[in-house]
C-alpha positions as CSV (number, residue, x, y, z in Angstrom):
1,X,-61.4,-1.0,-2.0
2,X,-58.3,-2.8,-1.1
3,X,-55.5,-1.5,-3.1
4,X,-54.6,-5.6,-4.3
5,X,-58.0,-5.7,-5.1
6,X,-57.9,-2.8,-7.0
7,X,-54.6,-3.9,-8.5
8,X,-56.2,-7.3,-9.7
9,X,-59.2,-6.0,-11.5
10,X,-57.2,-3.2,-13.3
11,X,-55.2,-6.1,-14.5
12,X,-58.4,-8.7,-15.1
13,X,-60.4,-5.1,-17.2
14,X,-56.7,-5.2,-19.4
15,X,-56.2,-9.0,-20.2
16,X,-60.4,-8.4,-22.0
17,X,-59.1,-5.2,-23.5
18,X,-55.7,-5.7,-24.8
19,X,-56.9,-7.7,-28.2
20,X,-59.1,-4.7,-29.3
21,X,-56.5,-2.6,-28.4
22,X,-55.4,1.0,-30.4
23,X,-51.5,-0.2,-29.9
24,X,-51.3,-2.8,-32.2
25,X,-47.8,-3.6,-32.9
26,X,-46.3,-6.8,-34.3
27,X,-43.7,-8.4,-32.7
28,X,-41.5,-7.2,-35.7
29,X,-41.9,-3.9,-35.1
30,X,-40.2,-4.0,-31.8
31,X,-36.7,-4.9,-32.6
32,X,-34.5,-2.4,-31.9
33,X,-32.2,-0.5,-35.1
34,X,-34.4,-2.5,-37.4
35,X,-35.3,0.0,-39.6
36,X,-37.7,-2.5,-41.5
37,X,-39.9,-2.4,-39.3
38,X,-40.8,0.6,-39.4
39,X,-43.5,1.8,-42.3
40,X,-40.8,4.3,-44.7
41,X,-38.5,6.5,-43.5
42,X,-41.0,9.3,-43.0
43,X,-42.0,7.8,-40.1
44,X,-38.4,6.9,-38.9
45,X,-37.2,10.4,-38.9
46,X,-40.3,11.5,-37.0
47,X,-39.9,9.2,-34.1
48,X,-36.2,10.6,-34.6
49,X,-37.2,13.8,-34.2
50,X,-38.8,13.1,-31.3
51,X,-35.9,11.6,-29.5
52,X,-34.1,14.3,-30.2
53,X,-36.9,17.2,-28.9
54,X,-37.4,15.0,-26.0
55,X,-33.3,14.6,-25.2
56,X,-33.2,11.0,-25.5
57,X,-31.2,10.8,-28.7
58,X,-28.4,12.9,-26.0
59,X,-25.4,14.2,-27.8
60,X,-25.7,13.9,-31.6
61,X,-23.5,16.0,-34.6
62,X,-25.3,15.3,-37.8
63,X,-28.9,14.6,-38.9
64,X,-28.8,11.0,-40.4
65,X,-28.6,11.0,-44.0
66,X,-32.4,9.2,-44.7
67,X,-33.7,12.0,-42.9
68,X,-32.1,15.1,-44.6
69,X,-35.1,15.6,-46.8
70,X,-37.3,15.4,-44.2
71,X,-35.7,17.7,-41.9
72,X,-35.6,20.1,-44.8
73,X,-39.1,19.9,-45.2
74,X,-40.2,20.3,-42.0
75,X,-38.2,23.8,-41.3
76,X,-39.2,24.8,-44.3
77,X,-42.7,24.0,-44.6
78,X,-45.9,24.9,-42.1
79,X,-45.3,22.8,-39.0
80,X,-42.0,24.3,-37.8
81,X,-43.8,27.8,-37.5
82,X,-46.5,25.7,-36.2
83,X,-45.0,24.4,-33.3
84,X,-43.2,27.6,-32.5
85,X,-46.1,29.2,-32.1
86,X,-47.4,26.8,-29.9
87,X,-44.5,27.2,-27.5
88,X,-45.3,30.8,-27.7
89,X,-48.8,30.5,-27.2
90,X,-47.3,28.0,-23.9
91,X,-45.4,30.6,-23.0
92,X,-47.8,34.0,-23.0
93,X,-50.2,31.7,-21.2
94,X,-48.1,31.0,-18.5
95,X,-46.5,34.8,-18.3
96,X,-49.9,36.2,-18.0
97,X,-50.9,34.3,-14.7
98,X,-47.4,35.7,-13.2
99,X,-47.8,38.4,-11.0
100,X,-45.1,41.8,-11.7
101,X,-43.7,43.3,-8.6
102,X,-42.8,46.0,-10.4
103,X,-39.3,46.3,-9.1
104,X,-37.7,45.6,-12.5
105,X,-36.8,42.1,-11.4
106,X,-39.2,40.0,-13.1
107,X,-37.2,38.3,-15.8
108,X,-37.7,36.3,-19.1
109,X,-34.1,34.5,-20.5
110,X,-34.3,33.8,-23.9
111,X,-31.1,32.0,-26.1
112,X,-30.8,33.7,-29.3
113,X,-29.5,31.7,-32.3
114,X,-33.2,29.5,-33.4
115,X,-35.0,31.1,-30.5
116,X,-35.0,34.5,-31.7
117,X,-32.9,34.3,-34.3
118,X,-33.5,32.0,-37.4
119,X,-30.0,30.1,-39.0
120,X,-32.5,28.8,-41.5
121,X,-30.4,30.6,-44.6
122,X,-27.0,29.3,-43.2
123,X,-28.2,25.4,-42.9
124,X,-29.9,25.5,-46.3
125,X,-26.6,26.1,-47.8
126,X,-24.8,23.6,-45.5
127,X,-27.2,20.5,-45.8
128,X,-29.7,21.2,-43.5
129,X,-27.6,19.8,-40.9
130,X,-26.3,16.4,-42.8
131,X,-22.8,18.3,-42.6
132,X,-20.8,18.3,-39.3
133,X,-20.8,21.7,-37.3
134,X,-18.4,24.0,-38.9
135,X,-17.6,27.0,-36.1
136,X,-15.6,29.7,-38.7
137,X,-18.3,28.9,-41.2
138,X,-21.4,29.8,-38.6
139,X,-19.3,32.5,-36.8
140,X,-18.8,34.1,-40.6
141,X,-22.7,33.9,-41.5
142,X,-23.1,35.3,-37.8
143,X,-21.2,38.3,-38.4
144,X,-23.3,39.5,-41.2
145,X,-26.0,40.0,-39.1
146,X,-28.8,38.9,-41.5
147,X,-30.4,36.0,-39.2
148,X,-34.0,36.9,-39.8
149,X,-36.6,36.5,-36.6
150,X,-38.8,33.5,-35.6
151,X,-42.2,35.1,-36.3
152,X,-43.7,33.4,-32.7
153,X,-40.6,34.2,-31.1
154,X,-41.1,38.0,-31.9
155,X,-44.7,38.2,-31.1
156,X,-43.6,36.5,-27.4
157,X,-40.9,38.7,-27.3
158,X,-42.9,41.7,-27.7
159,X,-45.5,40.4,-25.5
160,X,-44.1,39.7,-22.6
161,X,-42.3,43.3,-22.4
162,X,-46.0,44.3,-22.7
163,X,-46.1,43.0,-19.4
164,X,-43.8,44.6,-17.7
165,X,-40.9,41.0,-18.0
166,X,-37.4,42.2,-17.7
167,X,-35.7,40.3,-21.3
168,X,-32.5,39.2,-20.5
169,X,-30.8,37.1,-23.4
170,X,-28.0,35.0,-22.5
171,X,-26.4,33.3,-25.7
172,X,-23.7,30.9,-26.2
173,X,-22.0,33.6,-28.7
174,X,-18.7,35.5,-27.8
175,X,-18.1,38.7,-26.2
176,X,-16.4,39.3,-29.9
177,X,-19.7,39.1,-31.6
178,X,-21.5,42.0,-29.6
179,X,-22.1,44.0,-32.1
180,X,-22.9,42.2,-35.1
181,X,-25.3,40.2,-32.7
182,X,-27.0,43.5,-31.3
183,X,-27.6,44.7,-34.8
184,X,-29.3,42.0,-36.0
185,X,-31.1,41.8,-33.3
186,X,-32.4,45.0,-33.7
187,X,-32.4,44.6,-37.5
188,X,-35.0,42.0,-36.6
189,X,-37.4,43.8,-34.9
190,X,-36.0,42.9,-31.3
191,X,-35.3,46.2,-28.8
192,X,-35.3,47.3,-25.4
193,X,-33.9,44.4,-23.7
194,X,-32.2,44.4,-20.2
195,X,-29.3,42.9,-21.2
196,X,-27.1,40.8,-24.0
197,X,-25.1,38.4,-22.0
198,X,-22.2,36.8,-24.5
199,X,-19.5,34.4,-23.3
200,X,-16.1,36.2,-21.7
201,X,-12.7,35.2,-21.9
202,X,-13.1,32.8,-18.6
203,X,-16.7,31.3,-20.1
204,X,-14.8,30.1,-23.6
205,X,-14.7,25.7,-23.7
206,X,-17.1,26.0,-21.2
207,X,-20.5,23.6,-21.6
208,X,-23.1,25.2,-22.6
209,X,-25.2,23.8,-19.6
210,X,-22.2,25.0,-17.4
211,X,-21.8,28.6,-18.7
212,X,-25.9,29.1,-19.0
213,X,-26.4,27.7,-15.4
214,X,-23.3,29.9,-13.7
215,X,-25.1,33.5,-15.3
216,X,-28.5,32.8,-14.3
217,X,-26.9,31.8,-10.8
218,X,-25.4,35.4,-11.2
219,X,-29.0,36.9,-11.9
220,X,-30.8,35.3,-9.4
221,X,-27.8,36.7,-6.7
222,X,-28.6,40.4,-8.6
223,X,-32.4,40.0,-7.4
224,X,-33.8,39.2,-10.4
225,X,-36.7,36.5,-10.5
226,X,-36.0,34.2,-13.5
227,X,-40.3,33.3,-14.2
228,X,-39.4,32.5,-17.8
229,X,-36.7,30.7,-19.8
230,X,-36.8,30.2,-23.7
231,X,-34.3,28.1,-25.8
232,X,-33.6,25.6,-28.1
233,X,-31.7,23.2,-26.6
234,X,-31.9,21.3,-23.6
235,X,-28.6,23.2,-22.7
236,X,-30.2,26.1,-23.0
237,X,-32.7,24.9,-19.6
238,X,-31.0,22.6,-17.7
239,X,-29.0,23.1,-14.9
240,X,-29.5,25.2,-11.7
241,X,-31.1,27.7,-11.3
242,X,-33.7,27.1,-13.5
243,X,-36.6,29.2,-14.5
244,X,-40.2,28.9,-12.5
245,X,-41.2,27.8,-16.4
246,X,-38.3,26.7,-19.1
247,X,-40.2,26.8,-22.8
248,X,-38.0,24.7,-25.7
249,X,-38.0,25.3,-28.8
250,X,-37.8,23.0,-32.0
251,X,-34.7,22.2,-32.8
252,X,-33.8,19.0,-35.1
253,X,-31.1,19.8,-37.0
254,X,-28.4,20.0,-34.6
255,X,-27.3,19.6,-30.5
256,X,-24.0,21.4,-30.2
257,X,-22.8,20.5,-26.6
């Protein structure tokens, strides 16, 4: 069929269907910032959510005070673990159609802090992220090493060194924190990986899409083949080189550039 042809009837087969039509939203609804529109703030701060997950609320410091409770009670509650799992069901599903040379340079990245590592217990006593970042207060809650794991995180973790991936985990953290980091790693049930990359003296200021992107630019010139990469910001995955697969993790309570 001619593709004008085509063209018109799609458009003639949407002009019957668009009365009886699932999306139907009032004109109201579609101003922009109108918060009246929408139907309570539940559903506000889950489109908000969204926007964030998805990158399109950009660079953000504090969870808007309507949604507080709600972020609260979605970290806390059933779909948080939910959805990790299903980025680590993604993920195993992906690493098991990936073929291992064997060479010990198939590699998985993962970030650390709320891809392995839970902050839960921090930003429960800091507002669930209502309250702008605070770096001393983090890097003093870091240092005691008692970040529990992300359940779906471990069992990924664990899996894909079943398979024979390389683990490399590259965190925005300091050279400074080693050791309290590797400890609670461990302390968490994480072992064995191939290496703890933490920012040196020359990667301190730098963005985090800047910093992340130069290291796995150094690993790709070592020889290894980056098939997998696992964080929780879009920091975390962007940038070049990127992984053959990047998997993100929930995140909503905050983007720290």
């Amino acid at each position: 069929m001619d593709p004008f042809r085509s063209l018109l009837l799609l458009s003639s087969l949407f002009s019957v269907a668009a009365p009886h039509s699932i999306l139907q939203i009032s004109p109201g609804s579609r101003r922009h910032g109108d918060r009246s529109a929408w139907k309570g703030d539940e559903l506000y701060c889950e489109s908000w959510r969204f926007s964030v997950e998805t990158n399109d609320a950009g660079v953000w410091k504090q969870v808007p005070e309507i949604c507080v409770g709600f972020v609260r009670e979605y970290m806390t509650g059933e779909r948080y673990a939910s959805d990790c799992a299903m980025v680590s069901n993604n993920s195993m599903s992906f690493a098991g159609g990936v073929e291992i040379a064997g060479d010990g340079k198939d590699a998985w990245i993962f970030d650390i802090d709320e891809t392995l590592l839970s902050n839960l217990p921090y930003y429960a006593a800091h507002g669930f992220g209502s309250e702008v970042f605070d770096e001393n207060a983090y890097n003093e809650w870091a240092n005691l090493a008692d970040a529990p794991a992300i359940p779906a995180s471990l069992i990924l973790y664990n899996g894909l060194k079943g398979l024979g991936f390389k683990l490399i985990l590259l965190t925005g953290r300091t050279e400074v924190q080693r050791n309290a980091t590797a400890k609670n790693l461990l302390l968490a049930g994480y072992s064995n990986w191939e290496r703890l990359i933490l920012r040196g003296i020359d990667d301190v200021g730098k963005p985090a899409l800047v910093y992340k992107s130069h290291k796995r630019a150094e690993l790709e010139g070592e020889g290894y083949r980056i098939h997998g990469n696992s964080g929780d910001q879009w920091s975390d995955l962007l940038g070049m080189p990127v992984a053959t697969r990047s998997f993100k993790l929930p995140n909503p309570m905050y983007y720290i550039e």
